[in-house]
C-alpha positions, 0 to 999 in steps of 0.5 A, spaced: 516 529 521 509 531 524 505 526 528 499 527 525 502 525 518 505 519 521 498 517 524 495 519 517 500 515 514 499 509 518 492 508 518 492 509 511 497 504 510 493 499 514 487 501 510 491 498 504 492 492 507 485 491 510 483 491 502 488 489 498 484 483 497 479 487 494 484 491 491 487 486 487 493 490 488 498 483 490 494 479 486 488 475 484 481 476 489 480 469 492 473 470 492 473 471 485 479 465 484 474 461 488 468 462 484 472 461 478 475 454 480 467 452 484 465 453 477 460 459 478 464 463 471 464 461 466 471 464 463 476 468 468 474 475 464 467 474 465 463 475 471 465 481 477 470 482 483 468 483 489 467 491 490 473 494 494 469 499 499 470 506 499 476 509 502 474 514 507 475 522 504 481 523 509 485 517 506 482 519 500 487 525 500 492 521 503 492 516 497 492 522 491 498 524 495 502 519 494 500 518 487 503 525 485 510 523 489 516 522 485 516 514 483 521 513 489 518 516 495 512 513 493 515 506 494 518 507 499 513 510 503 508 504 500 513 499 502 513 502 509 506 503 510 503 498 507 508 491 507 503 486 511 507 483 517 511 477 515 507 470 516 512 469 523 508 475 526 514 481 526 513 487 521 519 487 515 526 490 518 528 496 513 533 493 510 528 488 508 524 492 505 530 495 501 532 489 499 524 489 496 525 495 492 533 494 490 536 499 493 540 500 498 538 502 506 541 508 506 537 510 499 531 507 502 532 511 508 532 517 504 526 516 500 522 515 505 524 521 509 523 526 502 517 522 501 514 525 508 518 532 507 514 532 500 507 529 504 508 536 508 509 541 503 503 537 498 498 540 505 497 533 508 
């Protein structure tokens, strides 16, 4: 794999985990869930989130590529890339990360690597 996918990859990765909040992509907003409960809404449909800034257009990129992977490689490759670190600190070991997607380690492997191979070919 080329390093320049794999610098690519990460950071779009830390970008997901940055804004995941705004997102909403693992669960509710706190800051919309703290003005429901504070009162300011009037009903959890009601009112606006906070708007998830823009993703640079070189991420952009990164992003729609990985939309267009087959369902596999694309969770491998967010699991690998965009799991936040685990609250002791340490990042999640592959075969945790497999045990997350159900799948055994050496599939988990497999689809990470297809995942990168088909990044490349797609022009990343």
């Amino acid at each position: 794999m080329s390093r320049k996918i794999e610098l690519l990859l990460r950071e779009w990765g830390l970008f997901k985990i940055k804004h995941r909040d705004h997102a909403n992509e693992l669960g509710e907003n706190i800051l919309y869930r703290a003005g429901i409960m504070g009162g300011r809404v009037q009903d959890a449909g009601d009112g606006h989130k906070i708007l998830c800034p823009d993703m640079p257009s070189h991420l952009q990129k990164v992003d729609i590529l990985i939309r267009r992977l087959p369902v596999m490689q694309a969770l491998a490759i967010k699991l690998w890339y965009c799991v936040p670190l685990k609250e002791d600190g340490h990042p999640y070991t592959m075969q945790e990360l497999a045990i997350k997607a159900r799948i055994g380690l050496r599939a988990f492997e497999d689809n990470l690597r297809a995942g990168r191979k088909s990044l490349k070919r797609l022009g990343l």
